[in-house]
N, CA, C and O atoms as a MOPAC input file, in Angstrom:
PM7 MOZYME 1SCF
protein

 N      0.83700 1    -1.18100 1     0.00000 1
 C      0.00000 1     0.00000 1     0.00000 1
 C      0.87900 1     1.24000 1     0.00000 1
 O      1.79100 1     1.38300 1     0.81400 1
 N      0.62300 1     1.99400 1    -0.79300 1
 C      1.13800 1     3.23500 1    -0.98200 1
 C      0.62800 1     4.34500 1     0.40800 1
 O     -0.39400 1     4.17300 1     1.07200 1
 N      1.38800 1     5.20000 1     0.55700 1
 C      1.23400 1     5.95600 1     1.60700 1
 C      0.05800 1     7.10600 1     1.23800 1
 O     -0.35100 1     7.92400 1     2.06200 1
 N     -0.39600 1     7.01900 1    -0.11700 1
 C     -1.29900 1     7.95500 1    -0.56200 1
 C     -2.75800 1     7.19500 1    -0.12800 1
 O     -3.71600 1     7.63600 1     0.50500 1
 N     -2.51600 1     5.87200 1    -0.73800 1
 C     -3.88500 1     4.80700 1    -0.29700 1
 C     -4.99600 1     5.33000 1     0.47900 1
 O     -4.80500 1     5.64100 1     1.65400 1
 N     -6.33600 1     5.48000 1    -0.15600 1
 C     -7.29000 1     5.80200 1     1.27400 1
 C     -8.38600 1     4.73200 1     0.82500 1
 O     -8.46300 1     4.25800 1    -0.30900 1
 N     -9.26500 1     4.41400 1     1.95300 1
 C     -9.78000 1     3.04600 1     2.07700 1
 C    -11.23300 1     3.51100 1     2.86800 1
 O    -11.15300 1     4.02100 1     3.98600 1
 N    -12.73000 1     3.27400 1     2.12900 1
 C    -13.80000 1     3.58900 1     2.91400 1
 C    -14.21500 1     2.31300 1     2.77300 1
 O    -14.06000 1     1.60100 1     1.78100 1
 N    -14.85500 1     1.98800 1     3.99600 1
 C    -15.51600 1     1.31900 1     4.55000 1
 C    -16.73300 1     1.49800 1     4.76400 1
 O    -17.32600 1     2.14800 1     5.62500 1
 N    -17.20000 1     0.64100 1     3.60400 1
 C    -18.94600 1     1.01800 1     3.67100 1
 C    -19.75900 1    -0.12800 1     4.27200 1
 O    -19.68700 1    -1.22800 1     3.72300 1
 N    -20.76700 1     0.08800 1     5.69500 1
 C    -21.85800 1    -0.78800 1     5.85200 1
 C    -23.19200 1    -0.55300 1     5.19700 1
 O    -24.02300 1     0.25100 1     5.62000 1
 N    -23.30500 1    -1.14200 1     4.37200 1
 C    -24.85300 1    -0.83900 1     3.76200 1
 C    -25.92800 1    -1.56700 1     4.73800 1
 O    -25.81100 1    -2.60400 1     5.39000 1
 N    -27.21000 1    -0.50700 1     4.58900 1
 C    -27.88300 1    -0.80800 1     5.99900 1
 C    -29.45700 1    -0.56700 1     4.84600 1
 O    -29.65900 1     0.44200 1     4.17100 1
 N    -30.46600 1    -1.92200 1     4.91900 1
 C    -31.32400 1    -1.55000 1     4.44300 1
 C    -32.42200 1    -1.09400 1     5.03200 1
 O    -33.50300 1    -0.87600 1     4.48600 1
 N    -32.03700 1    -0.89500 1     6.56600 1
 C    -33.40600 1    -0.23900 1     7.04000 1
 C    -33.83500 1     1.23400 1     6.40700 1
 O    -33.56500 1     1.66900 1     5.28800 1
 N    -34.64300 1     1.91200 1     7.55400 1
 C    -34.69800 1     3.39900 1     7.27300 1
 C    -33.19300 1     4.40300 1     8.15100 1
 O    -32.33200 1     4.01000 1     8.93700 1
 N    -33.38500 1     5.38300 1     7.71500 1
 C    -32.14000 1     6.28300 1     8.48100 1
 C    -32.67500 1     6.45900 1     9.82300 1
 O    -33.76600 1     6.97600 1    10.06500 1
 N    -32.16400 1     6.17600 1    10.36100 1
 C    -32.30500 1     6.13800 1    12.41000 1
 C    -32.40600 1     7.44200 1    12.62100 1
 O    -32.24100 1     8.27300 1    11.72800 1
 N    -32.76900 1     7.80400 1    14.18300 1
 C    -33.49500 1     8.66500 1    14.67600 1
 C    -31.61100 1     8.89900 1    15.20200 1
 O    -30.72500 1     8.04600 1    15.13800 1
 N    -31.50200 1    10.31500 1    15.68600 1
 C    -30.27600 1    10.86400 1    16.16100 1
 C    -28.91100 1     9.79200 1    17.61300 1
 O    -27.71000 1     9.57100 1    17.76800 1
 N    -30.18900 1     9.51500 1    18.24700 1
 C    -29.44400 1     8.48100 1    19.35400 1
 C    -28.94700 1     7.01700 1    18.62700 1
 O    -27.89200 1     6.41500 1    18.82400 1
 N    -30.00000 1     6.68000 1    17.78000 1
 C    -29.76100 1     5.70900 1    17.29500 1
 C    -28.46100 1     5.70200 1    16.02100 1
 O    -27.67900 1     4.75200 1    16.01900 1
 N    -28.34100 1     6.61700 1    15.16200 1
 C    -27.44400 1     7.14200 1    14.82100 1
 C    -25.88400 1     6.92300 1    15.44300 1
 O    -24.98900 1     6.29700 1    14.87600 1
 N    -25.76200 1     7.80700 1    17.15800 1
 C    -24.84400 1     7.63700 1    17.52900 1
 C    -24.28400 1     6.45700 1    17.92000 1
 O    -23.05700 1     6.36400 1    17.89700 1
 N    -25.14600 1     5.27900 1    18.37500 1
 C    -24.91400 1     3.81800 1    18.19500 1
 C    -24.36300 1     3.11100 1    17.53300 1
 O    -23.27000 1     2.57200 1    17.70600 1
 N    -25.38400 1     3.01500 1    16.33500 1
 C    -24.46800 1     2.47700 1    15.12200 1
 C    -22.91100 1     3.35700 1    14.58300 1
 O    -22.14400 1     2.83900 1    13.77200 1
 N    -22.67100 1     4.69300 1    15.18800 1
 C    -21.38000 1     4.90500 1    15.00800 1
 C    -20.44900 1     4.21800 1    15.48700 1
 O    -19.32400 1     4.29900 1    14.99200 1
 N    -20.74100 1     3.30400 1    16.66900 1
 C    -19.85000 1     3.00200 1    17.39700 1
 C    -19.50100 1     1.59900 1    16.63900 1
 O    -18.33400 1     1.26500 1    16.43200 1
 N    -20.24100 1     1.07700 1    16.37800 1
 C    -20.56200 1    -0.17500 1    15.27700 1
 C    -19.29200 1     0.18700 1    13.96100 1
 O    -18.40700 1    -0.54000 1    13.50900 1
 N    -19.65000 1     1.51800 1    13.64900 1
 C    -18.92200 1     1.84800 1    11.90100 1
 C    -17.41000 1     2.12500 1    12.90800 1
 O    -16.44800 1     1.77300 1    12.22600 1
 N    -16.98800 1     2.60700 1    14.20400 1
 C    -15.60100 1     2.74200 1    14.25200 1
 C    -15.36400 1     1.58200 1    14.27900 1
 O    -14.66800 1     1.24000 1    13.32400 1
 N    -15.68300 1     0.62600 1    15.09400 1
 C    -15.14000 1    -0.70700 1    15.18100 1
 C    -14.25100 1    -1.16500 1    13.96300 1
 O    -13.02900 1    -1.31000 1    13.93100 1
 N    -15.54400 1    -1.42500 1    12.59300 1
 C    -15.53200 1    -1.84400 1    11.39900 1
 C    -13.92500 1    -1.33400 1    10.82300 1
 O    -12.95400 1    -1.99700 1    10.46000 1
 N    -14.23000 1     0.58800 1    10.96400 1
 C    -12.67100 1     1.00400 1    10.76600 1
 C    -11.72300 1     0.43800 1    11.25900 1
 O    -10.75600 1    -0.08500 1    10.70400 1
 N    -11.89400 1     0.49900 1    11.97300 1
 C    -10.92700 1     0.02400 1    12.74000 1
 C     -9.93900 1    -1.55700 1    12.41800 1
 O     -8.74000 1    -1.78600 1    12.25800 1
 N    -10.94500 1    -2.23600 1    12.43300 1
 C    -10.41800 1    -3.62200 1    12.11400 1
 C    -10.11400 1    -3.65700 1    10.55400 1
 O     -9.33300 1    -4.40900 1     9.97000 1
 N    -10.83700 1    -2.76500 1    10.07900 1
 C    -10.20000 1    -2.35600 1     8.02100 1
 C     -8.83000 1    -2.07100 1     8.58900 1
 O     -7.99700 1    -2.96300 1     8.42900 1
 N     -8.47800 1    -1.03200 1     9.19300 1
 C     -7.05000 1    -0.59700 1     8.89500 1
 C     -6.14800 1    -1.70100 1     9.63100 1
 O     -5.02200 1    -2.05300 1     9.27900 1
 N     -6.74600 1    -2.08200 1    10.52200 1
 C     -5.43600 1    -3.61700 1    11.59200 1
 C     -5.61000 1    -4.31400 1     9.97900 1
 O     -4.76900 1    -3.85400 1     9.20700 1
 N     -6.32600 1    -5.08900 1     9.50100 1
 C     -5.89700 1    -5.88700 1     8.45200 1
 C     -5.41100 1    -5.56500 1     7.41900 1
 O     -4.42800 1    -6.24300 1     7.12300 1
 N     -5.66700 1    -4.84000 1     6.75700 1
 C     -5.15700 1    -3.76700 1     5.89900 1
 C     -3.78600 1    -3.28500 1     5.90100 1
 O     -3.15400 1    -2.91100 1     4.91300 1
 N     -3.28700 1    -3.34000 1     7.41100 1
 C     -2.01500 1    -2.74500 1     7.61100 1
 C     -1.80000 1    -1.39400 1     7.12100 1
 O     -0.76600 1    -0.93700 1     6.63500 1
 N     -3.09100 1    -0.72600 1     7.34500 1
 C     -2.72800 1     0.93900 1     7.07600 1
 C     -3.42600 1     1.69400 1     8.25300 1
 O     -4.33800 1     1.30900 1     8.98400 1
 N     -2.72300 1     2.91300 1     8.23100 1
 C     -2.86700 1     4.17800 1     9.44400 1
 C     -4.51100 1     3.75400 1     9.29600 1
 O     -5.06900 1     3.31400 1     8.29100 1
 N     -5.15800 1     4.06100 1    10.77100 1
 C     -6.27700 1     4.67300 1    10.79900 1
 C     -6.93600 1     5.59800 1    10.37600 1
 O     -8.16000 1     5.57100 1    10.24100 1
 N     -5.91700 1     6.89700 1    10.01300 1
 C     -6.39300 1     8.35400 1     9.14200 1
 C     -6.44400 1     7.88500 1     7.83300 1
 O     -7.07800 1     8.70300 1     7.16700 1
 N     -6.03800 1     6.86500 1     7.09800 1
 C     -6.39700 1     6.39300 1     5.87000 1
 C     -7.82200 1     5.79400 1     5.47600 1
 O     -8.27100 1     5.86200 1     4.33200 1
 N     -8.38600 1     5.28700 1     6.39400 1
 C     -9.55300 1     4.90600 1     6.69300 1
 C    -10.85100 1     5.64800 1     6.56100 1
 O    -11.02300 1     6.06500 1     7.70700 1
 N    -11.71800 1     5.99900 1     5.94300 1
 C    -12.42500 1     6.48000 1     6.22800 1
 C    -13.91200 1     5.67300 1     6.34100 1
 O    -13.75700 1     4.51300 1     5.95900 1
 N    -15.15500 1     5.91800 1     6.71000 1
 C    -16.38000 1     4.81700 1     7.09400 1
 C    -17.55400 1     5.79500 1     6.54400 1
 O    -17.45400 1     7.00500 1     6.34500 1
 N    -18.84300 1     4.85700 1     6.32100 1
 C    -20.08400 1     5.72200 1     5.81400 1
 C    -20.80700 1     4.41900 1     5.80300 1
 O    -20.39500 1     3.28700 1     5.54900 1
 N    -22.23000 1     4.94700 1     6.21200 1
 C    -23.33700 1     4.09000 1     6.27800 1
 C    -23.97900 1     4.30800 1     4.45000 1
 O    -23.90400 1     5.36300 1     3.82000 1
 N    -24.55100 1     3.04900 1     3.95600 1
 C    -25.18300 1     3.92100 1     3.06600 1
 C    -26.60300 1     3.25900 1     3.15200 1
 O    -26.71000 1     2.03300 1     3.18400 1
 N    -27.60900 1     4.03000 1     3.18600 1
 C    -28.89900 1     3.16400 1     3.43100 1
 C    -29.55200 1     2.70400 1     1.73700 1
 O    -29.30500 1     3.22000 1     0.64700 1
 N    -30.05800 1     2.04700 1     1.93900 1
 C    -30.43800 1     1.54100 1     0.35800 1
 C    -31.84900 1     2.30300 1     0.00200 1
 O    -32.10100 1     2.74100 1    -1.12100 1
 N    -32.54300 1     2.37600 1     0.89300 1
 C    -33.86500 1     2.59900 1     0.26100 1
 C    -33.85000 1     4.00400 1     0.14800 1
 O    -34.51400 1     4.51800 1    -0.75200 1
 N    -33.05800 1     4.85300 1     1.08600 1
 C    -33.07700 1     6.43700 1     1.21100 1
 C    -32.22700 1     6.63300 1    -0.35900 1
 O    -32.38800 1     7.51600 1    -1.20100 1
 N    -31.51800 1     5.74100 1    -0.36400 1
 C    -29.91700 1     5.83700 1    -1.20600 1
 C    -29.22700 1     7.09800 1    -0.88200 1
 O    -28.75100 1     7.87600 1    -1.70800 1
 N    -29.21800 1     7.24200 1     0.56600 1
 C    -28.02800 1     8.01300 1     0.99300 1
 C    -26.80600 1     7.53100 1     1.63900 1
 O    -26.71300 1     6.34200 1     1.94400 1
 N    -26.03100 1     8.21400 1     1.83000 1
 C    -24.94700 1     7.87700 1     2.06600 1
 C    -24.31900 1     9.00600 1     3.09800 1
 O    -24.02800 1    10.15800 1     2.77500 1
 N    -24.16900 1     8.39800 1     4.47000 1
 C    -23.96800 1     8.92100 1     5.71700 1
 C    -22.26000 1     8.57900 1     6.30000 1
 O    -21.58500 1     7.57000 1     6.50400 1
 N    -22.07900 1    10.02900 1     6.40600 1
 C    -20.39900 1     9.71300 1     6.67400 1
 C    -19.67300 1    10.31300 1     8.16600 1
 O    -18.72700 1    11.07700 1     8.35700 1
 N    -20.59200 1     9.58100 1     9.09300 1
 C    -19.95300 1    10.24400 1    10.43200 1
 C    -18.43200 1    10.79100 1    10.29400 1
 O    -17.51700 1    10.35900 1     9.59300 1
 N    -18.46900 1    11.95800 1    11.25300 1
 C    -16.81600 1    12.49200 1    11.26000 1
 C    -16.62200 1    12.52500 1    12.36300 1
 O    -15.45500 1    12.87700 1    12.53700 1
 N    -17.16600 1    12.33500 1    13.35200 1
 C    -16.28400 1    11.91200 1    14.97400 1
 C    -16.29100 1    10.42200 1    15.36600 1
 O    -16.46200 1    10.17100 1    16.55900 1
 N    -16.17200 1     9.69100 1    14.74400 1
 C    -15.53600 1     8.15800 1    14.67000 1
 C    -14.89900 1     7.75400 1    16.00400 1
 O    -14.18900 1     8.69200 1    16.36600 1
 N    -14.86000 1     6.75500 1    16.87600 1
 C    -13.86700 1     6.66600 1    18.38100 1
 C    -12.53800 1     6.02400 1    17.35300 1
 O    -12.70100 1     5.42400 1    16.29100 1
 N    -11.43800 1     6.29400 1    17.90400 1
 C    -10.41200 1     5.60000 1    17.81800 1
 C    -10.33200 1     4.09700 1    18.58800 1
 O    -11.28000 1     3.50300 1    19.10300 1
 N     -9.34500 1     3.78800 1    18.53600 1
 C     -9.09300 1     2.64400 1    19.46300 1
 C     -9.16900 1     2.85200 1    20.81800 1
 O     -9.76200 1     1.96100 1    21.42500 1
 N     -8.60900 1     4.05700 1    21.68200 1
 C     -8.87900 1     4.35700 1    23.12800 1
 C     -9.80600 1     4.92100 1    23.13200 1
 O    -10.26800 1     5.04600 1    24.26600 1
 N    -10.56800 1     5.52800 1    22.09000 1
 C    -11.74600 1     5.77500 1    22.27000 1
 C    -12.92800 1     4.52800 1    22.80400 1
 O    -13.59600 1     4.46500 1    23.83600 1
 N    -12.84700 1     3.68200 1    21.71100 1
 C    -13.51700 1     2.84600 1    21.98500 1
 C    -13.57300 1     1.95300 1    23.14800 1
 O    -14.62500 1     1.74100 1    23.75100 1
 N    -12.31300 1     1.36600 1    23.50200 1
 C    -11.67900 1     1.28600 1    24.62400 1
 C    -12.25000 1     1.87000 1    26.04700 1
 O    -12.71200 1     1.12000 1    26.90600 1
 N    -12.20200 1     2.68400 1    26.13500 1
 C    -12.86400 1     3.67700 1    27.52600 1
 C    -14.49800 1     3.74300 1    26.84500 1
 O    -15.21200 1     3.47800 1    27.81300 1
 N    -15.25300 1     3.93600 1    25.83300 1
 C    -16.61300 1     3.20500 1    25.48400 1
 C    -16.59200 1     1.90300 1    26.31300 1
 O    -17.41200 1     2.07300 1    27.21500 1
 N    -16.06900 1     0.76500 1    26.41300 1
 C    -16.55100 1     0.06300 1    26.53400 1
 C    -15.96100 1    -0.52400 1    27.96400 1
 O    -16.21600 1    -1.58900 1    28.52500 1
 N    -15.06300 1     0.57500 1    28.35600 1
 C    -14.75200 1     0.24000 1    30.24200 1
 C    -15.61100 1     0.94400 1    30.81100 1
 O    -15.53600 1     0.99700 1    32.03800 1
 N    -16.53600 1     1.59200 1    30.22600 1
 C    -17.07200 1     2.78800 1    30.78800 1
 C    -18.82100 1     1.54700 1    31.23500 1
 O    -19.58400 1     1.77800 1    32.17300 1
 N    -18.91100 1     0.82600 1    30.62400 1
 C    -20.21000 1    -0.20000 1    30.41200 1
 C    -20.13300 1    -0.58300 1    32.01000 1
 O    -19.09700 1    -1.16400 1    32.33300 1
 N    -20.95100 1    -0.37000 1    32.90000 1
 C    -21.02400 1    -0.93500 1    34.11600 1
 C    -21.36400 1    -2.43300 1    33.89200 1
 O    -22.08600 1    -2.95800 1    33.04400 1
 N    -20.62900 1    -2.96800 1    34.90800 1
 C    -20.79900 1    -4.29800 1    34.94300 1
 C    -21.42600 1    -5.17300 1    35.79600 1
 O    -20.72800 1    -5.20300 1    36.81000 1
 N    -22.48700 1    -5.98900 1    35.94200 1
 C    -23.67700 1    -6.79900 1    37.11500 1
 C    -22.42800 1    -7.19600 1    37.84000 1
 O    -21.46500 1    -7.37400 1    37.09400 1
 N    -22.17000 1    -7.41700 1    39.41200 1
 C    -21.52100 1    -8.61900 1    40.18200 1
 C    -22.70700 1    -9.18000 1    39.88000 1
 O    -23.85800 1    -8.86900 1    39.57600 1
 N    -21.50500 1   -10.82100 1    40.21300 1
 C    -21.94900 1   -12.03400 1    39.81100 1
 C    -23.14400 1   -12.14700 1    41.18600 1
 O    -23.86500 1   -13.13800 1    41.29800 1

């Protein structure tokens, strides 16, 4: 891969376009996705870019505050946990 290389990662989603909360959810869903594109890929994360595209709207949704890896990370230490 060339250092110019950029790489989107599209989930196509055939529901309808989600309501705003729901939205921020499935973002967390599309960093993941990035995320694991660029570990296999073997390219930077800033090469990466992600977008939902819904089929029936035929739009195409391109969050720009994405979590990183410690992002996500502290997302998901942050999840309280039941004792057993």
């Amino acid at each position: 891969m060339c250092s110019s290389d950029l790489w989107t990662v599209v989930d196509w989603k055939t529901g309808a376009l989600p309501d705003e909360n729901a939205a921020k959810a499935r973002a967390v869903q599309l960093a993941a996705y990035r995320l694991a594109w660029a570990s296999l890929s073997n390219s930077p994360l800033a090469s990466v870019r992600a977008a939902f595209h819904y089929v029936a709207a035929n739009r195409t949704v391109r969050p720009v505050d994405l979590l990183d890896a410690d992002g996500l990370r502290a997302l998901i230490g942050a999840v309280p946990v039941e004792p057993d």
